[in-house]
N, CA and C atoms as an extended XYZ file, in Angstrom:
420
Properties=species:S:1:pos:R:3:atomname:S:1:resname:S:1:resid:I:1 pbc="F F F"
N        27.729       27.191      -25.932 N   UNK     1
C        26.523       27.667      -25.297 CA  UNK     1
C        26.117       26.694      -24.189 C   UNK     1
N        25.801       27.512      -23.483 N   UNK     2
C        25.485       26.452      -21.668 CA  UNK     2
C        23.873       26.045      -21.974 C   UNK     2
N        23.932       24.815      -21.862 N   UNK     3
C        22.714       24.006      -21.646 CA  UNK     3
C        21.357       24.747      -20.462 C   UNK     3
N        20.232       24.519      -21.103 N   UNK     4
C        19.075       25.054      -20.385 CA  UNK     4
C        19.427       24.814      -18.877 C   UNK     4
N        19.129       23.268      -19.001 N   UNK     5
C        19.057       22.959      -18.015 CA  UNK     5
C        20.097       22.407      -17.241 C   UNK     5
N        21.182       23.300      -17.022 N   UNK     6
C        22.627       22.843      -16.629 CA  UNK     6
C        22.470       23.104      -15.111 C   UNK     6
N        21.255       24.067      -14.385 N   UNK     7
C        21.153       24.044      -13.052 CA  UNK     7
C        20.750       22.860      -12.148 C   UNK     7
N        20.201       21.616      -13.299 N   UNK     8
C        19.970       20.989      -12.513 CA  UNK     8
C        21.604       19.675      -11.968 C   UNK     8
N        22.664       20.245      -12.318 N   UNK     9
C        23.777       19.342      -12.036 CA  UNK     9
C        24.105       18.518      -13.200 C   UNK     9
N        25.336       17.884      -12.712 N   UNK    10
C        26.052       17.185      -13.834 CA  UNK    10
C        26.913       16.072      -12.442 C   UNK    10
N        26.674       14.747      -12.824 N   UNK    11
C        27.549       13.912      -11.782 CA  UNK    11
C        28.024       12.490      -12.287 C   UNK    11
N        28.747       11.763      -11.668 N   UNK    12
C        29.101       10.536      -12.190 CA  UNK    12
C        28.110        9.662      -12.739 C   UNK    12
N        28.124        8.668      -13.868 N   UNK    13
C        26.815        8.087      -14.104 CA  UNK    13
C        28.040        7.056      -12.764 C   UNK    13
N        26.662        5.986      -13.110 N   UNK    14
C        26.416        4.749      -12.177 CA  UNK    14
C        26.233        3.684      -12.606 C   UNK    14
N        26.707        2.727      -12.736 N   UNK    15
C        28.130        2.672      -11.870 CA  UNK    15
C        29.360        3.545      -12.948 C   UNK    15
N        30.129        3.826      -11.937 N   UNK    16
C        31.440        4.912      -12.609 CA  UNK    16
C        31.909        4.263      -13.608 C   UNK    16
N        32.131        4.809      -14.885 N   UNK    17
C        32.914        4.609      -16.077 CA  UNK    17
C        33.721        5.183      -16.481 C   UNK    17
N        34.460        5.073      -17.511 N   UNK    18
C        36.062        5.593      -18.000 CA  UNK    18
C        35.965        5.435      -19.171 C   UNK    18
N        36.407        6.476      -20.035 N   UNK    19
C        36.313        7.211      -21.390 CA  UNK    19
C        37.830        6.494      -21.556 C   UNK    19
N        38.551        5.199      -22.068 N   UNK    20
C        39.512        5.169      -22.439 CA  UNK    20
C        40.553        6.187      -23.517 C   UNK    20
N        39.755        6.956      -24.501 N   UNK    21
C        40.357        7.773      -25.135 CA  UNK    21
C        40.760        9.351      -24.244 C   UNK    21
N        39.790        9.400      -23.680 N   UNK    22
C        40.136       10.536      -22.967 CA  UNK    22
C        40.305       10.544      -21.826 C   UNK    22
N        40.712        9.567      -20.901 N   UNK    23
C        40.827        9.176      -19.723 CA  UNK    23
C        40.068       10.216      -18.645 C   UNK    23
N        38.483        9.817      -19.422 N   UNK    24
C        37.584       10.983      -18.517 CA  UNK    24
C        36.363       10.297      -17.898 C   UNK    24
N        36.324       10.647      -16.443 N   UNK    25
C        34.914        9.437      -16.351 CA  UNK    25
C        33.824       10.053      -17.011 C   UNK    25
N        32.768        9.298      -17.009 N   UNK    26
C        31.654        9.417      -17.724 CA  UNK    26
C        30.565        9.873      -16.837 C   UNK    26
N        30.466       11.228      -17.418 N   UNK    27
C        29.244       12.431      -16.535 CA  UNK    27
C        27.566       11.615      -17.135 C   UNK    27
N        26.905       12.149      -16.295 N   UNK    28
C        25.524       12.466      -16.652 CA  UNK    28
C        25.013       14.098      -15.907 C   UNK    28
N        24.130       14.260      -16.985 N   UNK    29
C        23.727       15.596      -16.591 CA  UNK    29
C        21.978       15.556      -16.923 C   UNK    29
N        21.477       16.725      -15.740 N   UNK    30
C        19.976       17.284      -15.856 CA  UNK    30
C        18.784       16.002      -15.403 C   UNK    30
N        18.176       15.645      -15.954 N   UNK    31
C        17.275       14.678      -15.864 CA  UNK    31
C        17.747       13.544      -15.352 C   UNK    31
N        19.103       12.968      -16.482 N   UNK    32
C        19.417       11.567      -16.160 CA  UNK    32
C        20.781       11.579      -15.246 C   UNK    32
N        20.937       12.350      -14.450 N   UNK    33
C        21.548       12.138      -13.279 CA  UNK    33
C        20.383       12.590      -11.722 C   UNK    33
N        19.187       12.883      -11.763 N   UNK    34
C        18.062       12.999      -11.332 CA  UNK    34
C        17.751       11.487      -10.815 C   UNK    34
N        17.785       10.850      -12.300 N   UNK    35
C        17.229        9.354      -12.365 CA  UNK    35
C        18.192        8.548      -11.142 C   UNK    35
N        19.535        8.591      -11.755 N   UNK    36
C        20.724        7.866      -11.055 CA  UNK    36
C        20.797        8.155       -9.646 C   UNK    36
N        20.700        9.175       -9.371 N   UNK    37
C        20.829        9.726       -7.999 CA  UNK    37
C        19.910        9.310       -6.957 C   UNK    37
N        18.349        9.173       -7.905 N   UNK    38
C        16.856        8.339       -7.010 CA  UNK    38
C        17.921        6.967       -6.729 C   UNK    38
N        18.233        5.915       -7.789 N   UNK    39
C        18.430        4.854       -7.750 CA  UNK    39
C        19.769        4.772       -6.856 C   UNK    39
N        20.785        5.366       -6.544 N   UNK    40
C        21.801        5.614       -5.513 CA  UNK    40
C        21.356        5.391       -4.231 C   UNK    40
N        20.161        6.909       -3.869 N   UNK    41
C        19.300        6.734       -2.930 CA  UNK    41
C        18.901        5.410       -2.416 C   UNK    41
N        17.984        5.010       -3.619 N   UNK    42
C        17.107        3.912       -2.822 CA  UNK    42
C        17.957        2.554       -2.704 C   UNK    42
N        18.867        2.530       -3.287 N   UNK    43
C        19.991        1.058       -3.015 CA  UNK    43
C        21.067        1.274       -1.592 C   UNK    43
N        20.645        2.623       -1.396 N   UNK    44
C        22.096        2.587       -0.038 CA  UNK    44
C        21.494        2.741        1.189 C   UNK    44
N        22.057        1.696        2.328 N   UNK    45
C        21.509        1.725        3.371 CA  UNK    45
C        21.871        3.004        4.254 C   UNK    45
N        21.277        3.380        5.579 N   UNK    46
C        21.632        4.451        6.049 CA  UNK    46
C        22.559        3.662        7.461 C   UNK    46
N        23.884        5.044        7.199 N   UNK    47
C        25.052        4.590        7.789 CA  UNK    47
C        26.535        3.842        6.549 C   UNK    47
N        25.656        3.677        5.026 N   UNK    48
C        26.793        2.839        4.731 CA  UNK    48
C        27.631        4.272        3.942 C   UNK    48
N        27.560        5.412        4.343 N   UNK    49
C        28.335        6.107        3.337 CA  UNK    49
C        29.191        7.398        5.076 C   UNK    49
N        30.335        6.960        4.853 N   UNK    50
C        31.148        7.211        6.126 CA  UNK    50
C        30.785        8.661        6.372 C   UNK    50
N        30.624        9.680        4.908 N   UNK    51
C        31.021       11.191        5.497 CA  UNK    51
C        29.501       11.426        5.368 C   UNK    51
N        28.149       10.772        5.120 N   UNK    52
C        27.044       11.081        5.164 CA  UNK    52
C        26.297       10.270        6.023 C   UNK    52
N        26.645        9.578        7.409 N   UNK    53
C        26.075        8.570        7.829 CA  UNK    53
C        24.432        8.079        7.912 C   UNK    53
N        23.624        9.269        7.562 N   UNK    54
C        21.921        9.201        7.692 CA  UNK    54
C        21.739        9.339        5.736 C   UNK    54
N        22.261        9.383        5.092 N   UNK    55
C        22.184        9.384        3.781 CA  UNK    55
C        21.263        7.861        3.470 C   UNK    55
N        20.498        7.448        3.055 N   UNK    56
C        20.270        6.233        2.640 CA  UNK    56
C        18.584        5.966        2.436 C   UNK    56
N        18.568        4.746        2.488 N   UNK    57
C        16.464        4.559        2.751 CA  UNK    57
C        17.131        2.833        3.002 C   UNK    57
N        16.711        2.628        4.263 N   UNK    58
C        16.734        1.048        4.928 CA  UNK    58
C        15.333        0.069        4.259 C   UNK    58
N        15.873       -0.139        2.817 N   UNK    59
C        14.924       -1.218        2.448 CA  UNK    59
C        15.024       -2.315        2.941 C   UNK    59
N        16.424       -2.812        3.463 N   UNK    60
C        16.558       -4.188        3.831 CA  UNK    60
C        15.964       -4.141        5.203 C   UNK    60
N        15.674       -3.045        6.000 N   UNK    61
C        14.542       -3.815        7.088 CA  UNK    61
C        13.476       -4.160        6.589 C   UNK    61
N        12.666       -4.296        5.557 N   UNK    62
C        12.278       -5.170        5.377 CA  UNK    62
C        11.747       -5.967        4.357 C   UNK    62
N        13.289       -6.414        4.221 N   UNK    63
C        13.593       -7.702        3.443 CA  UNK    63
C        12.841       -8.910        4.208 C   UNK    63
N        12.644       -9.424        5.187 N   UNK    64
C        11.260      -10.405        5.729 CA  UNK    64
C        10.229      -10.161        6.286 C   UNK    64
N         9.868       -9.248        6.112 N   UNK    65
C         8.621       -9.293        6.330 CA  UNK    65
C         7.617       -9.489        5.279 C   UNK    65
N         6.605       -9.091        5.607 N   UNK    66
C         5.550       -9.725        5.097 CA  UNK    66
C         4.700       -8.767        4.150 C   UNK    66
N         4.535       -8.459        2.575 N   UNK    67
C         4.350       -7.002        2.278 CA  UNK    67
C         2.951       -6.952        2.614 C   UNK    67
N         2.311       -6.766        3.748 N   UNK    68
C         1.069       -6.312        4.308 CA  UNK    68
C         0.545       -4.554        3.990 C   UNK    68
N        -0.614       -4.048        4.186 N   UNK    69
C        -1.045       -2.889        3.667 CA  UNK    69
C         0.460       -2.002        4.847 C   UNK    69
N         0.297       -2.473        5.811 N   UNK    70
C         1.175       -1.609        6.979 CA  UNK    70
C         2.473       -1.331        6.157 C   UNK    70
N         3.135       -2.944        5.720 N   UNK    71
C         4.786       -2.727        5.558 CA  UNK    71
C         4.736       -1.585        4.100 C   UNK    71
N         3.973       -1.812        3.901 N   UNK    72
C         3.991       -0.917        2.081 CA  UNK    72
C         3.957        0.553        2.402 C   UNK    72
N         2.981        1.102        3.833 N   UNK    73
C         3.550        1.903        4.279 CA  UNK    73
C         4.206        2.511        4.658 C   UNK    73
N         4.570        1.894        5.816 N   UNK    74
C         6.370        1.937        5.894 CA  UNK    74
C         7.419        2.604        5.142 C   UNK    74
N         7.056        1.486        4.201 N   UNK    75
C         8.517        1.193        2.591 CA  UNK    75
C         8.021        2.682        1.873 C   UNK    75
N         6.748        3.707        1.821 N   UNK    76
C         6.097        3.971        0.851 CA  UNK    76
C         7.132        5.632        1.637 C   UNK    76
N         6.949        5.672        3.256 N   UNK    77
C         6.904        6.573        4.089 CA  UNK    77
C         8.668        6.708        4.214 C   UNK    77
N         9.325        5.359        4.206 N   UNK    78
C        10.762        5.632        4.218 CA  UNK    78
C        11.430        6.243        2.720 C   UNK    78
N        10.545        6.182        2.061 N   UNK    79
C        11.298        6.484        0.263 CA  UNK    79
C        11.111        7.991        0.350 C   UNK    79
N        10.034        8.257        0.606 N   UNK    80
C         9.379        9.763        0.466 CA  UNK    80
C        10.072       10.793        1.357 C   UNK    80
N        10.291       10.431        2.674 N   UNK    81
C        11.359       11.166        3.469 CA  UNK    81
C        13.210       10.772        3.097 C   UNK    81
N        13.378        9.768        2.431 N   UNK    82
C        14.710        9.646        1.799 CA  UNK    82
C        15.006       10.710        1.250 C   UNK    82
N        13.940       10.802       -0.101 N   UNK    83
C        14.161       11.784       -1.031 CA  UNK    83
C        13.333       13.386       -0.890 C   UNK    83
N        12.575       13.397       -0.093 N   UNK    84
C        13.027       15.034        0.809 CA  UNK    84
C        13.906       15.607        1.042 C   UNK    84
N        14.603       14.637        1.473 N   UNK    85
C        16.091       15.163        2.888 CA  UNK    85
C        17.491       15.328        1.810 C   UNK    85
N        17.326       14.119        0.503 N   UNK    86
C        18.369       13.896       -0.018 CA  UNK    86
C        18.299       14.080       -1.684 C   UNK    86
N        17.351       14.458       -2.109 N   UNK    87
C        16.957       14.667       -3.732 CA  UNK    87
C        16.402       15.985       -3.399 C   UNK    87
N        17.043       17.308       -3.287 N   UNK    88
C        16.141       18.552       -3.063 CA  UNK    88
C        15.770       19.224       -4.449 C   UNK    88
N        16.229       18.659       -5.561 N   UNK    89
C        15.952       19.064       -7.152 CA  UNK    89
C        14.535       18.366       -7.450 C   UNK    89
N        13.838       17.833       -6.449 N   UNK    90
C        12.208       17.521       -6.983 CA  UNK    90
C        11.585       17.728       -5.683 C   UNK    90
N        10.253       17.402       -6.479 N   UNK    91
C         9.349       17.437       -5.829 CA  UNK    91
C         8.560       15.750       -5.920 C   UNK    91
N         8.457       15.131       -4.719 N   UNK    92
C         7.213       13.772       -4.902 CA  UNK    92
C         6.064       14.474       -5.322 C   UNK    92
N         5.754       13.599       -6.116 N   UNK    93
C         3.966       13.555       -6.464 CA  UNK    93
C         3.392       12.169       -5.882 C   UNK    93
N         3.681       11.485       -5.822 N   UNK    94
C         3.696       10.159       -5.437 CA  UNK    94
C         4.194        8.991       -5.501 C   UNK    94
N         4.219        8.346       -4.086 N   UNK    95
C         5.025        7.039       -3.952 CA  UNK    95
C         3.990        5.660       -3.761 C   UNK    95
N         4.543        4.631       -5.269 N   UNK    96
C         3.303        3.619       -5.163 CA  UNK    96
C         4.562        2.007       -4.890 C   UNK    96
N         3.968        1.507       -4.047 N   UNK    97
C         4.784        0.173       -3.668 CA  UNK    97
C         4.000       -1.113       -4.758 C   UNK    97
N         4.576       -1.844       -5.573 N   UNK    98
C         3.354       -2.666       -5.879 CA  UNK    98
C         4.185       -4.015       -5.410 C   UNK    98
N         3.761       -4.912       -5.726 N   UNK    99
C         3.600       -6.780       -6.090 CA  UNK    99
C         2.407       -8.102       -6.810 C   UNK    99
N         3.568       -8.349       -7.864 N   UNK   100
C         2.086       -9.363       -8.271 CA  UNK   100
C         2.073      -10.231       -7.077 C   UNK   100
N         1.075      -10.565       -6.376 N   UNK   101
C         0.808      -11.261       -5.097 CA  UNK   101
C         1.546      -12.805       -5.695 C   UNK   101
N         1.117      -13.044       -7.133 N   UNK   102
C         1.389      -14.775       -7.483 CA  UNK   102
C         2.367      -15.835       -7.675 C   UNK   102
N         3.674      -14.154       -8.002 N   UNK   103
C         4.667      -14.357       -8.626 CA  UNK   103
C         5.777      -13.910       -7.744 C   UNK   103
N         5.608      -12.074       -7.498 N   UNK   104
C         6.730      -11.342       -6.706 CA  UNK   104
C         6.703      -11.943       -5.830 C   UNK   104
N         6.114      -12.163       -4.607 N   UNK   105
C         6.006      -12.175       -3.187 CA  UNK   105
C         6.689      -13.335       -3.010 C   UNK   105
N         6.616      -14.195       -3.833 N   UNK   106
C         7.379      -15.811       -3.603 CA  UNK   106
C         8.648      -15.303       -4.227 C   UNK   106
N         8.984      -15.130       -4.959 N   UNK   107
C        10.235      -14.414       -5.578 CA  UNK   107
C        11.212      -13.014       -4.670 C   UNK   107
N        10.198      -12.523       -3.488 N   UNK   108
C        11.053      -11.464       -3.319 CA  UNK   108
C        11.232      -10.176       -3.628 C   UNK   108
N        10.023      -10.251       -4.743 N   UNK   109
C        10.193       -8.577       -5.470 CA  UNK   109
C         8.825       -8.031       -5.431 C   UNK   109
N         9.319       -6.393       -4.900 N   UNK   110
C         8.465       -5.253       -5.289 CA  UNK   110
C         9.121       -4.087       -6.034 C   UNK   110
N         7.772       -3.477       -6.482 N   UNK   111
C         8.638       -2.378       -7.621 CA  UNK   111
C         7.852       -1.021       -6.715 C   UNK   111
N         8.987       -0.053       -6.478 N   UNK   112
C         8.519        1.079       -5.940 CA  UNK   112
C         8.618        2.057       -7.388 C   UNK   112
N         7.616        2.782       -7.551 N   UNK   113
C         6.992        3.711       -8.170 CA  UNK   113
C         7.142        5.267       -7.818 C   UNK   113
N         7.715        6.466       -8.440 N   UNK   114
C         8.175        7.587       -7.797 CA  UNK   114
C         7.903        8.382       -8.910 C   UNK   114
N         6.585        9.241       -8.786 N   UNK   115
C         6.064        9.890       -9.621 CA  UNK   115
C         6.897       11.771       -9.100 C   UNK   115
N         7.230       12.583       -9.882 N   UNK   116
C         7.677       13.607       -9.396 CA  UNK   116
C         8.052       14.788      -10.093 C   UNK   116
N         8.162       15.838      -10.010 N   UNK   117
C         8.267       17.194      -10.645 CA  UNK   117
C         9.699       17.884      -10.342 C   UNK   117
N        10.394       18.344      -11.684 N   UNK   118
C        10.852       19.424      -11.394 CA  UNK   118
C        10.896       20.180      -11.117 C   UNK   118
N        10.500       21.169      -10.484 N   UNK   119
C        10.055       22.493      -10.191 CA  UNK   119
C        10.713       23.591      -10.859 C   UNK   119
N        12.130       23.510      -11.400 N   UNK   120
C        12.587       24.415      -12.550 CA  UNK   120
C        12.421       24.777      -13.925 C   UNK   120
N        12.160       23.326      -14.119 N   UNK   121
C        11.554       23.351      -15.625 CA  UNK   121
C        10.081       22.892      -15.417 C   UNK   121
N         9.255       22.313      -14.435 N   UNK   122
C         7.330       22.241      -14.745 CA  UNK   122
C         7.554       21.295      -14.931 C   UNK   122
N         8.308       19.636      -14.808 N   UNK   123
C         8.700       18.607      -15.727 CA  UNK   123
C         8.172       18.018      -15.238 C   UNK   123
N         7.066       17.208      -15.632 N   UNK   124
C         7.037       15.552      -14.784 CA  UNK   124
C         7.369       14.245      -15.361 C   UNK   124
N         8.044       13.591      -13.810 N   UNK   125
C         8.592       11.996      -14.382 CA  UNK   125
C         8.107       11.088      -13.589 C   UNK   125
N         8.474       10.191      -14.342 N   UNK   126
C         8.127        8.714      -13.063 CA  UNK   126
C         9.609        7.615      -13.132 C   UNK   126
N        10.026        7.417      -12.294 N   UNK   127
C        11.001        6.361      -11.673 CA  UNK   127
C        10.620        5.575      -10.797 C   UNK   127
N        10.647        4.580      -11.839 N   UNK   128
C        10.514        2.935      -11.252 CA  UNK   128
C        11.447        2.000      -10.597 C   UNK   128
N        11.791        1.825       -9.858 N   UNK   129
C        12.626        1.073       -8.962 CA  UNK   129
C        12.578       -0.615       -8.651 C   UNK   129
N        12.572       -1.502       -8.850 N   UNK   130
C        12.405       -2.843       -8.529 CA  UNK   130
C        13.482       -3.369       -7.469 C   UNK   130
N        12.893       -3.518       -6.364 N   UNK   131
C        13.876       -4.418       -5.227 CA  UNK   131
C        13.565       -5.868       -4.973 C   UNK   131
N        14.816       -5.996       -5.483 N   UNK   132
C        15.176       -7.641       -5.221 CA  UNK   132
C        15.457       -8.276       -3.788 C   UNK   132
N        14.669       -9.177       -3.697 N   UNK   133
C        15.547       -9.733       -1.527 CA  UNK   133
C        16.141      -10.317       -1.849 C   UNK   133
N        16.434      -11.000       -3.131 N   UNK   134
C        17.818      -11.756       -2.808 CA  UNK   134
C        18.779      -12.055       -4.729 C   UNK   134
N        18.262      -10.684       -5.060 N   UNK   135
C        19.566       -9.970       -6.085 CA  UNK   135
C        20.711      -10.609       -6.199 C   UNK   135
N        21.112      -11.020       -7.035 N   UNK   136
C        22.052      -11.997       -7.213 CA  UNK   136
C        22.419      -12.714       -6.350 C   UNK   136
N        21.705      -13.427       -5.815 N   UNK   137
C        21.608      -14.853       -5.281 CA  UNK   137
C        21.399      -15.830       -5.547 C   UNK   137
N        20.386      -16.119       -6.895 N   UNK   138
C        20.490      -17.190       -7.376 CA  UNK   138
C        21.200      -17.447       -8.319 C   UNK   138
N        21.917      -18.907       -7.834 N   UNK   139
C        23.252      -20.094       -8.090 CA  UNK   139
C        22.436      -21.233       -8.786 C   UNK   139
N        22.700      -21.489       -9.765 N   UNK   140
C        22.069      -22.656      -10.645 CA  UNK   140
C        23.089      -24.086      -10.487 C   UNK   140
């Protein structure tokens, strides 16, 4: 019997895995390839995928700047048109940028927030995102 919600796709999880017994990679389907697919999105720059060259959301412009009310805009305005153009299985409800001012900002990190609806099934979720500026970079 075919799954309810089998319209919403079935795709590689992330990062790609391999079923040694059955030499099968490892699917995700419905919701939690929804999830994977945001997080694909928001990690790939635009231009780095050859046969989709505008595919992406350019967080690393700005990786120095300064997270001011403006840049959060920006960051808030580039996520939301990412996933318009490139997640057409939802709907945004809203995009929230945060930082603990005390801790992240010296560290490098904000967590983008992506509140959003299915529209096939009435579903609502939230996907949380945390970007690192310098993600495995620190060398002890």
């Amino acid at each position: 019997m075919e799954k309810f919600n089998s319209f919403l796709g079935t795709g590689w999880a992330f990062p790609p895995q391999f079923d040694r017994q059955t030499r099968a990679v490892k699917l995700v389907s419905d919701e939690q390839d929804i999830r994977e697919s945001l997080r694909i999105l928001l990690s790939t720059s635009v231009g780095e995928r050859v046969m989709q060259p505008r595919y992406g959301c350019n967080l690393t412009d700005y990786l120095f700047e300064p997270l001011s009310s403006t840049t959060i805009g920006f960051i808030k305005n580039l996520v939301t048109n990412a996933i318009l153009y490139y997640e057409p299985r939802i709907i945004t409800e809203s995009v929230e940028v945060t930082a603990d001012e005390s801790f992240d900002l010296l560290e490098g990190r904000f967590t983008i927030s992506v509140e959003y609806t299915i529209p096939g099934t009435n579903s609502r979720f939230n996907f949380v995102y945390d970007y690192y500026k310098n993600e495995a970079m620190n060398v002890l």
